[in-house]
C-alpha positions, 0 to 999 in steps of 0.5 A, spaced: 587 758 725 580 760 724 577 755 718 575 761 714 569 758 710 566 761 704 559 763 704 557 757 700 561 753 705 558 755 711 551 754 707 553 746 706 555 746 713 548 748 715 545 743 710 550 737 714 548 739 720 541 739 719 540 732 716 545 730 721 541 733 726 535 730 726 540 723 725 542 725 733 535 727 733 533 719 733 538 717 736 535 722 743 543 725 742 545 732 742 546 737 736 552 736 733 557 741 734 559 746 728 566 744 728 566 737 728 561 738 722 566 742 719 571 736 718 567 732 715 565 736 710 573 738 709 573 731 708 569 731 703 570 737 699 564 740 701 559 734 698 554 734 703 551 728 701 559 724 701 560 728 708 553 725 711 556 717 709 562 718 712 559 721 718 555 715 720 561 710 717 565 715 722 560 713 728 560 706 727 568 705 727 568 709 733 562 705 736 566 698 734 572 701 738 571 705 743 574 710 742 569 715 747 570 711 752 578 712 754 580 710 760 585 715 764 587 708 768 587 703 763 594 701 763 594 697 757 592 703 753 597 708 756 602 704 754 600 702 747 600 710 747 607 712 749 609 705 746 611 711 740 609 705 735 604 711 732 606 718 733 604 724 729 610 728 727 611 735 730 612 738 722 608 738 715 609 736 708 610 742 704 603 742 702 601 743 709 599 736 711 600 732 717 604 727 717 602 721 722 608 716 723 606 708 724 613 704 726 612 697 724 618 693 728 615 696 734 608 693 733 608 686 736 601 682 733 602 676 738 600 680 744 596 687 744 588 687 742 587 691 736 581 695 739 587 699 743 591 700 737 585 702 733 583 707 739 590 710 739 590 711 732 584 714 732 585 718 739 591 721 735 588 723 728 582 726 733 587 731 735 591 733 729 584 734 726 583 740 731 587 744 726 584 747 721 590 747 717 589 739 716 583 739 715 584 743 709 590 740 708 590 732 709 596 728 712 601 724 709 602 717 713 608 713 713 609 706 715 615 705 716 617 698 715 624 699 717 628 693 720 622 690 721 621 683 721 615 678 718 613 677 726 612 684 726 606 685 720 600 684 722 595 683 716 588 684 719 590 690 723 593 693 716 587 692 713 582 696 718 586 701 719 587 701 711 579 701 711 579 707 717 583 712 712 579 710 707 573 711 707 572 712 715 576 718 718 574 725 715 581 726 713 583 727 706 589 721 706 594 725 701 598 719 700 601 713 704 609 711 703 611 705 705 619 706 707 624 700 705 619 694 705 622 687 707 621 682 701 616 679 703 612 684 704 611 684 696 605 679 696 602 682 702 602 689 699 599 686 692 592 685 696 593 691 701 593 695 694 586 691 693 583 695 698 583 701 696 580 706 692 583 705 684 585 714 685 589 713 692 591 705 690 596 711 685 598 715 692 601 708 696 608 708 695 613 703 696 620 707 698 627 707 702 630 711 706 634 715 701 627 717 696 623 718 701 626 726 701 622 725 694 615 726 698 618 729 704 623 733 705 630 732 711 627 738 715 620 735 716 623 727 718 625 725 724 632 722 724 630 714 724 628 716 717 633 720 714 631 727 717 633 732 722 627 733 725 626 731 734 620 728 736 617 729 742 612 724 743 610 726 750 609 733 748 604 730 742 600 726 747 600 731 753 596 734 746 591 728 746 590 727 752 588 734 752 584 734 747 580 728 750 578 730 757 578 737 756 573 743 753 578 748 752 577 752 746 585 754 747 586 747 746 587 749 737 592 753 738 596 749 743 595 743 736 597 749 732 603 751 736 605 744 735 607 743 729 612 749 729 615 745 722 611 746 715 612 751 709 605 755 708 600 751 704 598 753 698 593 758 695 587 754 695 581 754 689 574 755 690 572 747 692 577 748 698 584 742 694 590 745 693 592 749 686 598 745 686 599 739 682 601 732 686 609 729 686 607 722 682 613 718 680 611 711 678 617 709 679 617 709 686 611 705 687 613 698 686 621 699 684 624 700 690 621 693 692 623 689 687 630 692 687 630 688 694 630 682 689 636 678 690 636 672 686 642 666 684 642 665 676 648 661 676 648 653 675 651 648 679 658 644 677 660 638 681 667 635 680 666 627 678 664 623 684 664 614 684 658 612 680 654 618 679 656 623 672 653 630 672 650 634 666 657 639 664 653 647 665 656 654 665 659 655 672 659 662 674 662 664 681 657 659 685 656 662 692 657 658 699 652 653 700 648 654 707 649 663 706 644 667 705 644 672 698 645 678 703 645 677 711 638 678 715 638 686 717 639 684 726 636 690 731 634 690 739 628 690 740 626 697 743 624 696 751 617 700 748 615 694 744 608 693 745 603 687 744 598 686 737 594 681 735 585 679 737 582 679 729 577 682 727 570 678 726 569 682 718 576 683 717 577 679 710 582 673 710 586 671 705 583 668 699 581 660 700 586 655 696 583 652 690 583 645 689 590 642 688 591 637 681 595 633 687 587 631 690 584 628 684 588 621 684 587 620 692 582 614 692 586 612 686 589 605 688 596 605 690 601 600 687 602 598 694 597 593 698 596 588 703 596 581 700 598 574 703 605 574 700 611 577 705 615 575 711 613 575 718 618 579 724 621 572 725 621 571 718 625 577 716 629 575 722 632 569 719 631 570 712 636 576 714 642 573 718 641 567 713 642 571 707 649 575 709 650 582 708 653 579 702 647 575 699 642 581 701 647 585 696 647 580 691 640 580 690 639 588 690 644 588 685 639 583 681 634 589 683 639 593 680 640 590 673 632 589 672 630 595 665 627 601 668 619 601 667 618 605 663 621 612 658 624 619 659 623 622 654 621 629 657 627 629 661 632 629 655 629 634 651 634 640 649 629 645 654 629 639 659 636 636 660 640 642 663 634 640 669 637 634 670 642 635 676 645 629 675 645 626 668 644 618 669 638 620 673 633 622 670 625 622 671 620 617 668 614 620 663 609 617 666 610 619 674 613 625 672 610 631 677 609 637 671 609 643 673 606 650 670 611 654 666 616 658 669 621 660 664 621 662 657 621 655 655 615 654 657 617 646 660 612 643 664 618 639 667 621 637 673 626 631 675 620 630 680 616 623 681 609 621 685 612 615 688 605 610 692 605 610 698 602 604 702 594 605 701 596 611 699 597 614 692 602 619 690 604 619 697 611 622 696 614 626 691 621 624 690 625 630 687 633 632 687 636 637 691 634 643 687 640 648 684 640 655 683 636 654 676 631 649 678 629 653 685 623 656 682 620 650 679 621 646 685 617 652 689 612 651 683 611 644 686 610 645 692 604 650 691 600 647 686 601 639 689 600 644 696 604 640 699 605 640 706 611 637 709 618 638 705 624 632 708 631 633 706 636 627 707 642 631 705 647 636 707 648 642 702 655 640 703 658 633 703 665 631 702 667 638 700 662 638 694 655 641 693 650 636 694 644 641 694 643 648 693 640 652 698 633 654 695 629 657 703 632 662 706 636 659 711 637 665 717 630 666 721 626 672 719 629 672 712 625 672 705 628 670 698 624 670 692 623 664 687 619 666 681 613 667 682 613 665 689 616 668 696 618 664 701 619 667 708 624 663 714 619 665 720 623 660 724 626 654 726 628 648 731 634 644 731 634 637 734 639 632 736 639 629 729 635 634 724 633 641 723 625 643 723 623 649 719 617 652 717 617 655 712 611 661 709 611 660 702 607 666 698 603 666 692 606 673 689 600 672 683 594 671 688 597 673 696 595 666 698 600 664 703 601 657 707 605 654 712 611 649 710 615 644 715 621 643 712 626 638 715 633 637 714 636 631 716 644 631 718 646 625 720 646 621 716 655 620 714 658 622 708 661 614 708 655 608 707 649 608 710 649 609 719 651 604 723 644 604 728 637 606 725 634 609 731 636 616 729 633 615 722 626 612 725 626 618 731 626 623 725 621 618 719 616 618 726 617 625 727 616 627 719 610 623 719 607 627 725 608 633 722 605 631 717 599 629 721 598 636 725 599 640 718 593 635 714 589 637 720 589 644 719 588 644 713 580 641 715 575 641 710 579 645 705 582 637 704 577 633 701 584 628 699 587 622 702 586 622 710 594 622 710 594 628 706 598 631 701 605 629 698 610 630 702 617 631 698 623 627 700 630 630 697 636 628 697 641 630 691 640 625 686 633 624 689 634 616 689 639 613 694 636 616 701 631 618 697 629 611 696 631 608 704 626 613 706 620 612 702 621 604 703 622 605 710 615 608 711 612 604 707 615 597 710 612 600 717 606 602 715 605 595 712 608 592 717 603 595 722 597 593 717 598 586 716 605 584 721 607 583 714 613 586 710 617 585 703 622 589 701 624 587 695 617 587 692 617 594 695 624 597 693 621 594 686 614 598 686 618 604 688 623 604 683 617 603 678 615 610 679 622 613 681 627 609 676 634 607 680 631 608 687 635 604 692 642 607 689 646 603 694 646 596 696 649 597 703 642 603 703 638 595 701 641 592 707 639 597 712 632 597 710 632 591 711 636 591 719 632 598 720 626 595 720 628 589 724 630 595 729 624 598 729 620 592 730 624 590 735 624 597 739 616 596 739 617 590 742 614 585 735 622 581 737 624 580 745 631 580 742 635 580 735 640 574 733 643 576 727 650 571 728 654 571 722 651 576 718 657 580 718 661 574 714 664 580 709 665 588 709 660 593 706 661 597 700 662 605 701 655 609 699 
């Protein structure tokens, strides 16, 4: 098909070609061809001094990528080419644009460069231009994200590609349609849109199989998305290849032949664009991504259990604990797969965090310091096997009876009650975390506590077990406090009653979104004794995203307290590794405490493990300081911050025996002798 400019065509093309010339002229190459210039000036519709910046924009990405210098014998491209990870369509739009067809599952980040990506999107999109007809009439690019998981998006590739189409490639980019978008895609969409000019921000589309025909219609669609269309790659890059190595003038007819399904374009007016008006449904643009939005807004009830009582809410049909709202869309992976993944130096990064509230009270004194008074190894040995369970249990009961230290008022406001998972555990005013509003009732409140740990203030944020209204308050928490490592003593079941509900995402490569957050499942470890998982958690307002540990411990019995601490201690050491590896990566951007952010510990009360965990790791590092301990004064600080902690008096009694284990297991005791210690039965927890 001949370009059949107009005369006030040609004369702009001339004006392009003599000013890019002398550009070349520079540069000691070769005038540039009529044809090439043409495009250029296709692109921009016919604005020569447009079409000049693109030109040199154009040259520069080329340059970057390599795209001249293709290598018939590179392997590595070969295969990122016949991977069908990019594909032109053998059809058009009814407008007579391309259509260019990038599937998401198929990309790998973790193993293949950018450079061979780009190289073959650009490769590609050089030959669909050999048309006139595309020129003309521009293309439509759809990224199917169908079925894909969130270890298949690669956010600086999409940004690079983005900035080639917008304002690099002399194509004119008609729109891009984003098929069946996962949810946690939503964050990452909102700073993609960023990037592109405000008129083709209204041209990105997020759509699913079904609307898609709304843009494009069944017969110019391959059957993997809804259509009827066969695609033949191999005959597309036999084109390519065609194209890169070949000066034959035939080759635009052989292009031409290939896109064998379109209807004619329209007429066109004097500046070259389509006369007709452009499909714009705005409902299309963000509402097939929020109809993946699958939220639980039903309350907790529990059944009356032995020395705990519950705030009585409206209980609708309670999902089983531990499911997932709708099950994880599951494929094979395709033997095509390819490998993605070397940034790019002047690709942008997500913005930096802000500093958090959590960082201003780092070097505040902690409640917890080295002093004179305490107990030896040797001391705790024999002050433990003369106390008796029974005496250890009178004196926690004596701890038990003493006032909290302090008011809760904020935790009985009308707003506030029903926030409450148990309604004789409730959150001391003056330690309370506060959190940004997320409901119209406009509460800063959590049943949260900073609780001290040793030498370090606000080193733990006790909480209870979130339920299903309180989820997105409590992902609130972790953003602003950017916490880091998120530990969790109980099931979400035990006894046949729900302790907890189930506020992450429990299968891999999953996502849910609470409020104004998304927290994505990117996979997970089971241990002998505790669950890891790591956790992404997405900031829907900013785009800022970061990486959440998440343990579960497992072991812990139904009944009591557990019989040896050994298992306990395995996973406190490991928490607080994590811990450590997670403040390191945060480097300068921490400016807090050397041990890092708060950590949030959970039970379902927030008190009974909860406590145990918070005492333990705060007796061992004291212990380690000073090689002395005291855990009635530790239980009583704790308990100043977090009211009750410590439910139990047996959970009292294993500290006291599991810091004996730890002391003895790094060799502080040759050997424990606790005769006569068990001289009466333990209570049930």
């Amino acid at each position: 098909m001949a370009a059949n400019l107009t005369r006030e065509e040609e004369q702009r093309v001339k004006l392009f070609t003599d000013e890019v010339n002398l550009h070349r002229h520079r540069l000691q190459q070769g005038a540039i061809a009529w044809k090439y210039a043409v495009k250029f000036l296709m692109a921009r519709k016919f604005d020569v001094k447009r079409a000049i910046e693109l030109y040199l924009a154009h040259q520069d990405i080329r340059n970057i990528e390599g795209v001249d210098l293709i290598d018939d014998n590179d392997a590595a491209f070969q295969q990122e080419l016949a991977s069908q990870k990019l594909t032109i369509l053998p059809s058009r739009d009814s407008r007579g644009a391309c259509i260019a067809l990038l599937t998401a599952r198929l990309h790998n980040p973790a193993q293949t460069k950018h450079q061979l990506v780009m190289k073959s999107l650009i490769l590609q999109l050089d030959t669909a231009l050999e048309s006139y007809t595309t020129q003309r009439n521009g293309m439509v690019f759809i990224y199917d994200m169908t079925e894909s998981k969130y270890s298949n998006f690669d956010y600086d590739l999409s940004i690079k590609i983005l900035n080639v189409l917008k304002e690099r490639y002399p194509a004119r980019l008609k729109k891009v349609l984003i098929v069946t978008a996962p949810l946690w895609f939503k964050a990452p969409f909102k700073i993609l849109r960023l990037f592109v000019r405000e008129k083709l921000r209204d041209r990105v589309h997020t759509v699913n199989i079904k609307t898609l025909s709304a843009h494009i219609s069944r017969d110019s669609l391959p059957r993997q998305l809804g259509g009827t269309l066969e695609v033949h790659h191999g005959q597309w890059l036999r084109c390519c290849m065609a194209t890169s190595s070949s000066q034959n003038t035939d080759i635009r007819n052989d292009i031409d032949n290939y896109f064998h399904t379109y209807i004619e374009p329209p007429s066109l007016t004097p500046d070259g664009s389509s006369s007709g008006s452009q499909i714009h449904d705005t409902n299309l643009v963000i509402s097939d991504m929020e109809s993946e939005t699958s939220k639980e807004t039903v309350s907790e009830k529990h059944s009356d259990e032995d020395r705990e009582k519950e705030v009585t809410v409206e209980k609708d049909n309670v999902k089983s604990p531990g499911a997932p709202e709708k099950p994880p869309l599951k494929r094979q992976r395709s033997p095509a797969s390819v490998r993605l993944g070397e940034q790019h130096k002047n690709v942008p990064s997500l913005p930096c965090k802000k500093k958090s509230p959590a960082d201003k009270d780092d070097f505040e004194e902690s409640i917890h310091q080295p002093d004179a008074n305490g107990l030896t190894v040797e001391q705790l040995e024999t002050y433990t096997r003369r106390k008796t369970r029974r005496g250890l249990c009178k004196d926690y009961m004596t701890i038990k009876a003493e006032r909290p230290a302090g008011t809760f008022n904020n935790a009985r406001l009308k707003n506030n009650i029903a926030k409450n998972r148990y309604s004789d555990v409730l959150c001391l005013d003056h330690s309370r975390v506060r959190v940004t509003p997320v409901d119209e009732n406009n509460t800063d409140y959590i049943n949260a506590n900073f609780v001290d740990g040793y030498k370090q203030k606000n080193a733990y944020i006790s909480t209870q077990g979130p339920n299903p209204k309180t989820f997105a308050e409590f992902w609130t928490m972790v953003w602003e406090q950017r916490v880091l490592v998120v530990v969790m003593t109980t099931k979400t079941i035990e006894r046949g009653r729900l302790k907890c509900g189930q506020y992450w995402p429990l299968e891999e490569e999953t996502a849910e979104e609470y409020g104004d957050y998304i927290v994505i499942n990117s996979g997970s470890r089971r241990e002998e004794n505790y669950t890891l998982t790591t956790l992404i958690l997405q900031n829907l307002k900013t785009g800022e995203s970061h990486d959440i540990s998440h343990f579960q411990y497992l072991v812990w019995p139904d009944y009591g307290v557990p019989h040896t601490a050994s298992a306990f201690l395995e996973f406190l050491f490991a928490v607080r590794k994590q811990q450590a590896e997670r403040t390191l990566e945060l480097g300068s951007s921490w400016q807090g405490h050397p041990l890092g952010p708060p950590m949030v510990i959970h039970c379902s009360a927030g008190i009974g493990r909860t406590g145990t965990f918070c005492t333990m790791d705060i007796s061992i590092r004291r212990l380690a300081d000073t090689g002395l301990t005291d855990i009635p004064t530790t239980v009583r600080k704790i308990r100043s911050q977090r009211a009750h902690s410590i439910q139990m008096p047996d959970q009292y009694v294993f500290c006291h025996l599991a810091l004996l284990e730890h002391a003895q297991s790094i060799g502080l005791v040759p050997e424990l002798n606790l005769t006569g210690f068990e001289d009466s039965s333990s209570e049930d927890d």
